[in-house]
C-alpha positions as CSV (number, residue, x, y, z in Angstrom):
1,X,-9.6,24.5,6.0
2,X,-10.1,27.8,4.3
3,X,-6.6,29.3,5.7
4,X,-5.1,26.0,4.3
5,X,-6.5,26.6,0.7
6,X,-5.6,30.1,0.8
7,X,-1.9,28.8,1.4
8,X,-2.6,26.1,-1.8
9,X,0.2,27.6,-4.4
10,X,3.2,27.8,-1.6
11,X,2.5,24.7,-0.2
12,X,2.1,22.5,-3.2
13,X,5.1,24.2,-5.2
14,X,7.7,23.2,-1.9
15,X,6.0,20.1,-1.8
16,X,6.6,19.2,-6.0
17,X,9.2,21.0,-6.4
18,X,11.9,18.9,-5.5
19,X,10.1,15.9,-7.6
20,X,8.8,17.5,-10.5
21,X,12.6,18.5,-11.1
22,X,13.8,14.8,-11.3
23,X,11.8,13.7,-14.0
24,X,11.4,16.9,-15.6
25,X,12.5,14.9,-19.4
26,X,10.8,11.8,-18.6
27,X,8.7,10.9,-21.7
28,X,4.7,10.8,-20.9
29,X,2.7,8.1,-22.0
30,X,-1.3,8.4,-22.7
31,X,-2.6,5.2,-20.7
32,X,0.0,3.0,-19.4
33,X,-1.4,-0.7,-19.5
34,X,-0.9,-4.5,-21.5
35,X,-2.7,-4.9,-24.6
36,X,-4.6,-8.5,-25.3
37,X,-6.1,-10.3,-26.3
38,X,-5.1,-13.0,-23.3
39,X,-3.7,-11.4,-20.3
40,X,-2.3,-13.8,-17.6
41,X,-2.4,-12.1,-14.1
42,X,-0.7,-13.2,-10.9
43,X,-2.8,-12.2,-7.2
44,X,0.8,-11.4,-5.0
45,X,1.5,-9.6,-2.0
46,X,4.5,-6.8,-1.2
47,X,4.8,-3.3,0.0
48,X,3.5,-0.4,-1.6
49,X,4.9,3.5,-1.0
50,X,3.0,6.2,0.7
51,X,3.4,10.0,-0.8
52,X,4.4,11.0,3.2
53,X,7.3,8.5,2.8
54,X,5.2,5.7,4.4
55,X,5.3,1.9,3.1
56,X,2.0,-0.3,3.6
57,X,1.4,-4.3,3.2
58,X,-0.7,-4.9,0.1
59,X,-2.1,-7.2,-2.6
60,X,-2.1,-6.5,-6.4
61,X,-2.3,-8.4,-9.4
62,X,1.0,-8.8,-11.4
63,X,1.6,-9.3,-15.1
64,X,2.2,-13.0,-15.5
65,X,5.6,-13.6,-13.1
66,X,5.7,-9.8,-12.5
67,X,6.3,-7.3,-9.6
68,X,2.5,-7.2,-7.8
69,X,1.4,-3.5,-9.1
70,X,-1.3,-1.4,-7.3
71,X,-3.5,-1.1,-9.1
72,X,-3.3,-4.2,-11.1
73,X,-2.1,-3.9,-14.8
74,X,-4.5,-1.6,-17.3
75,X,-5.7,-4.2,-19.7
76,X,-6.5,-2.5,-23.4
77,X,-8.3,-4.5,-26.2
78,X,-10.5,-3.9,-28.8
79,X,-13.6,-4.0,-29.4
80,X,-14.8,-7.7,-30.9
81,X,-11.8,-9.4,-29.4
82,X,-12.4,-12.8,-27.8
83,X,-10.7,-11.5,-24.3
84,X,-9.0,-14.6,-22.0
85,X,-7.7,-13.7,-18.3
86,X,-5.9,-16.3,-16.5
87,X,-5.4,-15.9,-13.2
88,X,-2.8,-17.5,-10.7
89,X,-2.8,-17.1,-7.2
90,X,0.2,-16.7,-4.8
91,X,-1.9,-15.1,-2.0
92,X,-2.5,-17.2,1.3
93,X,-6.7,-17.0,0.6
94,X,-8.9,-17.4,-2.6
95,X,-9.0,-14.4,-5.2
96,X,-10.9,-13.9,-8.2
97,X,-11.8,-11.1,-10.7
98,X,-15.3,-10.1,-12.0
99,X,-16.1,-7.9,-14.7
100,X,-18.6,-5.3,-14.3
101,X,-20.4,-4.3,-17.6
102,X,-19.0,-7.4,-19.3
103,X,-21.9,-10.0,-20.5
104,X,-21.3,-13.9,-21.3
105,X,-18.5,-13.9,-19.1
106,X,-17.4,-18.0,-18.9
107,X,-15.3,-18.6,-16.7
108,X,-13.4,-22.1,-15.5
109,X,-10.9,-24.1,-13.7
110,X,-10.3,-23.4,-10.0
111,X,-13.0,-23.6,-7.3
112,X,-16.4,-22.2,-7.1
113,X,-17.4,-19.2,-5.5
114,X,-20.3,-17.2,-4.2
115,X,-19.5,-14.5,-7.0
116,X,-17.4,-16.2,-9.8
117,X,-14.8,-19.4,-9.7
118,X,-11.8,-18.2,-7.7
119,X,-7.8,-19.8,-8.0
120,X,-7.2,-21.6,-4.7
121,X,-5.0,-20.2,-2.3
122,X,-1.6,-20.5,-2.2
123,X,-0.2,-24.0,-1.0
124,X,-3.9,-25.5,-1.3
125,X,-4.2,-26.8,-4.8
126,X,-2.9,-26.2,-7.8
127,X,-4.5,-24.6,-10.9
128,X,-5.3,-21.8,-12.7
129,X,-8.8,-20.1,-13.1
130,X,-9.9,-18.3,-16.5
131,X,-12.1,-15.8,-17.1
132,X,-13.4,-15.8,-21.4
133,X,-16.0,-12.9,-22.5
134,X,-16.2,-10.8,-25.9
135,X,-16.0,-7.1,-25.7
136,X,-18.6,-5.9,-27.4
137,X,-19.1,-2.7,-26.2
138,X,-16.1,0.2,-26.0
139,X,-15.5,2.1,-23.2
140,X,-13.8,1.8,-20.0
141,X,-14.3,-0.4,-16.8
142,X,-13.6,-1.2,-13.8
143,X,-12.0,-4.8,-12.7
144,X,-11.5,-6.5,-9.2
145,X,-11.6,-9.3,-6.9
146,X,-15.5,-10.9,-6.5
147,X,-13.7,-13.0,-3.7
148,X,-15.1,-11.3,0.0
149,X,-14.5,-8.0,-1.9
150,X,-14.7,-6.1,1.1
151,X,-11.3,-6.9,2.1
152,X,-9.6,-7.7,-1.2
153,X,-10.5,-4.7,-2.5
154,X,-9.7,-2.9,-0.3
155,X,-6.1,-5.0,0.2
156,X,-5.3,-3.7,-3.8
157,X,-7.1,-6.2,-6.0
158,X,-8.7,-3.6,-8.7
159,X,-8.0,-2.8,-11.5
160,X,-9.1,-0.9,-15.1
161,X,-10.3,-2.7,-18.7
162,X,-10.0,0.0,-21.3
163,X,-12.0,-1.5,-24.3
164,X,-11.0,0.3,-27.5
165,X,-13.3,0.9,-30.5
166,X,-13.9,-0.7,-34.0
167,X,-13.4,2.7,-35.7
168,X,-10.7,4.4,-38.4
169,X,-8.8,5.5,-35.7
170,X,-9.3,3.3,-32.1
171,X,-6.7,5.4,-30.4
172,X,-8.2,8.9,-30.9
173,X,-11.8,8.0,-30.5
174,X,-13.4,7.1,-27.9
175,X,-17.0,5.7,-28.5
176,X,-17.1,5.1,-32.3
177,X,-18.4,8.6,-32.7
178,X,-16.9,11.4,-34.0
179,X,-18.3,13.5,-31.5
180,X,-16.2,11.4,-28.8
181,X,-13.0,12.4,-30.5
182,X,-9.7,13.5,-28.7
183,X,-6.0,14.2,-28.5
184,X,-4.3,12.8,-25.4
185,X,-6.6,10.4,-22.9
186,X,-5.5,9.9,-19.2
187,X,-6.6,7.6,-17.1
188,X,-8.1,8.6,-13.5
189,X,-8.4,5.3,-11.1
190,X,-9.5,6.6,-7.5
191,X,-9.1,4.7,-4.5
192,X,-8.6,5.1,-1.0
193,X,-6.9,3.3,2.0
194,X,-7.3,2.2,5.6
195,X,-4.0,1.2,6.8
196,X,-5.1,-0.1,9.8
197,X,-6.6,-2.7,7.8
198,X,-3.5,-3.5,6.2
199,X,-1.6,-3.9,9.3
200,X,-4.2,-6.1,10.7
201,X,-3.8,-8.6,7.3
202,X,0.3,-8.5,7.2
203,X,0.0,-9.9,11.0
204,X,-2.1,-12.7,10.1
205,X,-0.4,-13.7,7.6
206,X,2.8,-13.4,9.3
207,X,1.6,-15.4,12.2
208,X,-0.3,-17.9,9.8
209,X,-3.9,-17.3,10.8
210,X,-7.0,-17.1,9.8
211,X,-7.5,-14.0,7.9
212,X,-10.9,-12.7,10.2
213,X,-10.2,-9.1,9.3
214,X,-13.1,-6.9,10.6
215,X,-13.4,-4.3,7.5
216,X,-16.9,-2.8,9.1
217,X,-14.8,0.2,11.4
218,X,-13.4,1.4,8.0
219,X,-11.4,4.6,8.6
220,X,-9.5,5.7,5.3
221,X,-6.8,8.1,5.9
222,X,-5.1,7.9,1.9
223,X,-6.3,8.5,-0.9
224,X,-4.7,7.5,-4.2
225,X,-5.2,8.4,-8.4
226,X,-3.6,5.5,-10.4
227,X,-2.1,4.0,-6.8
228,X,-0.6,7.0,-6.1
229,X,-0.9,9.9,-3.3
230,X,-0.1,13.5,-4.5
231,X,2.6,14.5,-5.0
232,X,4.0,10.8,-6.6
233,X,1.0,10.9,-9.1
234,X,3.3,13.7,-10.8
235,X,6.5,11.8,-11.1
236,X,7.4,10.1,-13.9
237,X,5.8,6.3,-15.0
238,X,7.4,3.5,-14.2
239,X,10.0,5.4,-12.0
240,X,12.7,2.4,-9.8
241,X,11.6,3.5,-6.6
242,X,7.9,2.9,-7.0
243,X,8.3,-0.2,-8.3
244,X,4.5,-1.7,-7.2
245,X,3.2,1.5,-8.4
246,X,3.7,2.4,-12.1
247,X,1.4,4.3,-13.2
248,X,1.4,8.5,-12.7
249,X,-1.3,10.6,-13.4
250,X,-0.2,14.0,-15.1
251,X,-2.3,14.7,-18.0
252,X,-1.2,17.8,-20.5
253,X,-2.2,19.0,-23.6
254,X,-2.3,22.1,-25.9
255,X,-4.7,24.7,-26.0
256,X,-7.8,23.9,-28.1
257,X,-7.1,20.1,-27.6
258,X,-9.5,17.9,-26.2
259,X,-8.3,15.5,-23.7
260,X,-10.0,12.2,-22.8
261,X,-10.5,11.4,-19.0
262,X,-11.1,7.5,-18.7
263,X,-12.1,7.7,-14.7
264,X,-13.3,4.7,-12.7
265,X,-14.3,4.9,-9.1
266,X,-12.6,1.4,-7.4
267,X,-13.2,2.6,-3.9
268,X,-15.6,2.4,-1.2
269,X,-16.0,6.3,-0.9
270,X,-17.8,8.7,-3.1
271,X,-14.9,10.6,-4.8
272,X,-15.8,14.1,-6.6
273,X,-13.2,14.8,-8.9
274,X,-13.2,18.5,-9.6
275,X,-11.7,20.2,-13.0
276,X,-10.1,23.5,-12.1
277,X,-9.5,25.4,-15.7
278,X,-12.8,25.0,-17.2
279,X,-15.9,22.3,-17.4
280,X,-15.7,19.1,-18.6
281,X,-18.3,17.1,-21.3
282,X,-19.3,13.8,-19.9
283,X,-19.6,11.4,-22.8
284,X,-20.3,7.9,-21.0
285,X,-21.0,6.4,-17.9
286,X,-20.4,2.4,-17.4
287,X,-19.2,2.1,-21.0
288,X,-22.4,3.4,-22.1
289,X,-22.2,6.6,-24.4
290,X,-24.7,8.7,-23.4
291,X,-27.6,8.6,-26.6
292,X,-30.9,9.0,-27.0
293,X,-30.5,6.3,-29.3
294,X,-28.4,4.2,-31.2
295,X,-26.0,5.8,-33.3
296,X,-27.2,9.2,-32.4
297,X,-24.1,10.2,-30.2
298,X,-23.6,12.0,-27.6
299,X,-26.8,13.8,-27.1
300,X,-27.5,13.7,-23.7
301,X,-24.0,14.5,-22.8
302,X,-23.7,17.4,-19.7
303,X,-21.0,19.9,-18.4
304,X,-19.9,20.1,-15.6
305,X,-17.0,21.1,-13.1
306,X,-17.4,18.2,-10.7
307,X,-17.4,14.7,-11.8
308,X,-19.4,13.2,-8.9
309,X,-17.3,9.4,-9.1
310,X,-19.8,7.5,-7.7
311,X,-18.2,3.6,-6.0
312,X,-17.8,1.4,-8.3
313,X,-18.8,3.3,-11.7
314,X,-16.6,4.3,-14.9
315,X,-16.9,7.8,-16.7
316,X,-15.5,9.4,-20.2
317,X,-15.7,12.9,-20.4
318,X,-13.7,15.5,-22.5
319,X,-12.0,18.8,-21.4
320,X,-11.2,21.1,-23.6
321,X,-9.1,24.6,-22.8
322,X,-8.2,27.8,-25.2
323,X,-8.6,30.3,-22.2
324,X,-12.0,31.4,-24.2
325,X,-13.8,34.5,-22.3
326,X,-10.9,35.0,-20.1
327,X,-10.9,38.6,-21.9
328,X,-7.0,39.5,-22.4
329,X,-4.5,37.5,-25.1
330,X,-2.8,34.7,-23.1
331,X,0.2,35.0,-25.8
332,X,0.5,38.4,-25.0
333,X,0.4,39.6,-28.6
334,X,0.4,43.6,-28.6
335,X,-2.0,44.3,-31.6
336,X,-4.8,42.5,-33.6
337,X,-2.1,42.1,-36.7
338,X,0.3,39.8,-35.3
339,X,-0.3,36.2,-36.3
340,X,-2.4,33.9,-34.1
341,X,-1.3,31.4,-32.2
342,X,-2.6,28.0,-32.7
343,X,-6.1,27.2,-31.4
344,X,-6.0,30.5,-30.1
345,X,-9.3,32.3,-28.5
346,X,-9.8,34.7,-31.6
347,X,-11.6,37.2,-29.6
348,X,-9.2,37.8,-27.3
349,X,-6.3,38.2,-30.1
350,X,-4.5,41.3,-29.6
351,X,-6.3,42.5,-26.1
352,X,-4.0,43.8,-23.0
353,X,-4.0,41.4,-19.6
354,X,-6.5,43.8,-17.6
355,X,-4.3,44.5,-14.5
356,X,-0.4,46.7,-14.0
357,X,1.8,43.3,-13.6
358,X,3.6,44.4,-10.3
359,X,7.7,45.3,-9.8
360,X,9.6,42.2,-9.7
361,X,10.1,42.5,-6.2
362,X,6.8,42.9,-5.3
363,X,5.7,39.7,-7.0
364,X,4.9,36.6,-5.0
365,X,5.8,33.5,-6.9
366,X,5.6,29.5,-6.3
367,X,8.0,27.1,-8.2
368,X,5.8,27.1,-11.5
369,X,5.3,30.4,-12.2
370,X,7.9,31.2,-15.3
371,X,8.4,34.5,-15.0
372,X,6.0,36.0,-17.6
373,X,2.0,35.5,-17.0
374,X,1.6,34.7,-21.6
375,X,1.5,31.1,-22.1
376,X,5.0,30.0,-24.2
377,X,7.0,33.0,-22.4
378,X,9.5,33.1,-20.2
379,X,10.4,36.4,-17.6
380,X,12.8,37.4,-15.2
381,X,12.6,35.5,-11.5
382,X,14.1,37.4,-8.4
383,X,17.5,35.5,-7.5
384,X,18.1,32.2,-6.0
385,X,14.2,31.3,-7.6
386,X,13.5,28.1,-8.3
387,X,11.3,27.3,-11.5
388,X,10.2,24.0,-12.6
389,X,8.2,25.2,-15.5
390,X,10.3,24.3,-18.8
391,X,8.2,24.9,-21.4
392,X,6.0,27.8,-19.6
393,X,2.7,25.7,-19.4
394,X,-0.1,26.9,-16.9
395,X,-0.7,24.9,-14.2
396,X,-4.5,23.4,-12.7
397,X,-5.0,21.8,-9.8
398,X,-7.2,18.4,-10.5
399,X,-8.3,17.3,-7.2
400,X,-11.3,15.2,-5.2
401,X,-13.9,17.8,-3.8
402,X,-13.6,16.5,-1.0
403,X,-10.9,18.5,0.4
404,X,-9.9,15.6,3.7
405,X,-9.1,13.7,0.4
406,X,-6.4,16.1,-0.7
407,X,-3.7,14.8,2.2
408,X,-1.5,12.0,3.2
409,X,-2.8,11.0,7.1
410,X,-3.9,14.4,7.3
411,X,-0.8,15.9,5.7
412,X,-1.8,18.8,3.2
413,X,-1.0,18.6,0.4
414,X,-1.4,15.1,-0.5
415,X,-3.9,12.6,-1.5
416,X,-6.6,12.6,-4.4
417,X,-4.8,14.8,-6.2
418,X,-2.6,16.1,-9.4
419,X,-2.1,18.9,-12.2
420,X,-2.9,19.6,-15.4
421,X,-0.4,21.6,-17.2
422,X,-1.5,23.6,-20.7
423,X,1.6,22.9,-22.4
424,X,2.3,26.0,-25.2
425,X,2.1,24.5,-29.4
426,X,5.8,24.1,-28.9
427,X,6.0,21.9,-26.3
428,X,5.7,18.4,-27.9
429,X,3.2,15.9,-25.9
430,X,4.1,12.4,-26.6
């Protein structure tokens, strides 16, 4: 494992190269999702893409008459809103949803379950169940079948409720608090995969059986961030040839920014989600901000480099990144009188990189070096070099800690994992 770290940079830049180039214009969105009040989900089955070119059977919930989606659509509302879900069911066995950290939740129509009242399977009965609740608390949550969850949740049905605030500015705060505001926010839903599972499921159905899936021999072998293995979680969203899995995970932002990771844990595993760059400030857990007491903010907040995801829990933390103490100017300015950059690590202003930057032909390079090791600058790359780097960003791994998790059927690299890329001032982050 240690030899396969060490070769990290080579691997991964051959591995993104190649994809990273073919949306390197695509527009980013923040959180890709469907805003509410009512949402009206579908439970469907299809096919979903594996990062090592594999395609499994899955289930998902789709947006009304929709493509199924793993995971199931991102619902965003605010705060106060009166929230309806109806839920329709094309899948050959009862389905639900259940909403962890949601209170007064009344829900109606369809048939009773041990959990919640679940929409008959298809070709059984018709109907619609509902689910009606008030979001009174902001934050972000998790969603997924309460119907044998052992299976369905595994087979795809999750997905995230991001519930925004009643503040000035919903969409750049968090919590309600001024200490839980930020620039950018990315969402970070971590799941994992037994295919065997799957292919057990798909022949039942096919063969029109009973669906007595034995889930206890669980043996994951993928792991996904937003329904995607690495490398797909860098492509663009909403790309045609992933068209049951639209969401990406690539967060960016500009020095001195502070980025909002919205993370929920829908698996069965404990997934450790380590921050390479710096620590992160955990705000919340559950859609609880993390207070002494009411209104006092985010006192009890702690930093850390390791978000230890635990099954079935939600997180808010913020990263922040200025390339404070690393002890040389990452603009490269020469003296102390040239003009700062912005958000720049005033400290550092003006101070040589420590080190004799080697001869061009002693350099060894992967695909996202751009030539020059200042933030915003651009050198010169031996010939026939291939750079996917356009606006000269730095480049951090984000990653599960445990490292099995980082590959796709044993495949490094793959898996649980994704970049963050420091984009310079000038590089505009939509």
């Amino acid at each position: 494992m240690n030899k396969l770290l060490h070769q990290l940079p080579q691997l991964l830049g051959m591995a993104t190269s190649l994809l990273l180039l073919s949306v390197a214009n695509v527009a980013w969105a923040a959180i890709d999702g469907i805003s509410g009040p009512v949402f009206n989900l579908t439970a469907k089955a299809d096919y979903i893409s594996t990062g090592d070119g594999g395609s499994i059977y899955a289930w998902g919930y789709a947006n009304g008459n929709g493509t199924m989606q793993y995971p199931g659509p991102t619902m965003i509302v605010n705060q106060g809103d009166t929230v309806t879900i109806n839920l329709s069911n094309q899948l050959p066995v009862p389905v639900s949803i259940v909403l962890p950290g949601q209170q007064g939740i009344v829900a109606s129509g369809g048939s009773a379950g041990i959990m919640t009242q679940e929409a008959p399977a298809a070709g059984t009965a018709a109907g619609t169940v509902s689910y009606t609740f008030t979001a009174t608390q902001p934050g972000t949550y998790l969603y997924h079948s309460g119907t044998q969850p052992s299976l369905q949740v595994e087979m795809g049905l999750v997905g995230a409720l991001i519930v925004r605030p009643s503040a000035a500015d919903p969409l750049h705060q968090a919590y309600g608090h001024a200490a839980t505001n930020f620039d950018h926010e990315y969402l970070f839903l971590l799941t994992e995969m037994d295919p065997a599972i799957h292919d057990q499921v798909a022949a039942k159905v096919a063969a029109g059986g009973a669906l007595n899936v034995d889930t206890s021999a669980y043996h994951p072998v993928l792991w996904f961030m937003n329904g995607r293995n690495a490398p797909d979680t860098m492509l663009g969203a909403n790309v045609p040839w992933l068209p049951t899995q639209p969401y990406n995970c690539l967060p960016r932002m500009h020095p001195g920014e502070k980025l909002l990771m919205r993370v929920v844990n829908a698996g069965r595993d404990l997934h450790p989600l380590h921050t390479h760059g710096n620590n992160f400030t955990l705000l919340a857990r559950d859609g609880r901000l993390l207070e002494s007491a009411p209104n006092a903010g985010p006192d009890l907040a702690s930093s850390d480099f390791t978000l230890r995801a635990v099954p079935g829990q939600t997180y808010d933390a913020i990263f922040e990144w200025t390339g404070k103490n690393l002890g040389w100017d990452i603009y490269g300015h020469t003296s102390a009188t040239q003009a700062m950059a912005p958000n720049e690590y005033a400290p550092d202003h003006g101070k040589p990189i420590p080190v004799i930057l080697p001869n061009l032909q002693d350099v060894s390079f992967g695909a996202h070096y751009s030539g020059s090791p200042y933030l915003g600058s651009f050198g010169a790359l031996p010939p026939g070099g291939t750079m996917i780097n356009e606006g000269a960003g730095y480049f951090h791994m984000w990653h599960s800690h445990n490292e099995l998790e980082i590959v796709n059927n044993d495949i490094f690299p793959g898996g649980m994992m994704t970049m963050l890329i420091i984009e310079p001032a000038s590089v505009p982050i939509p």
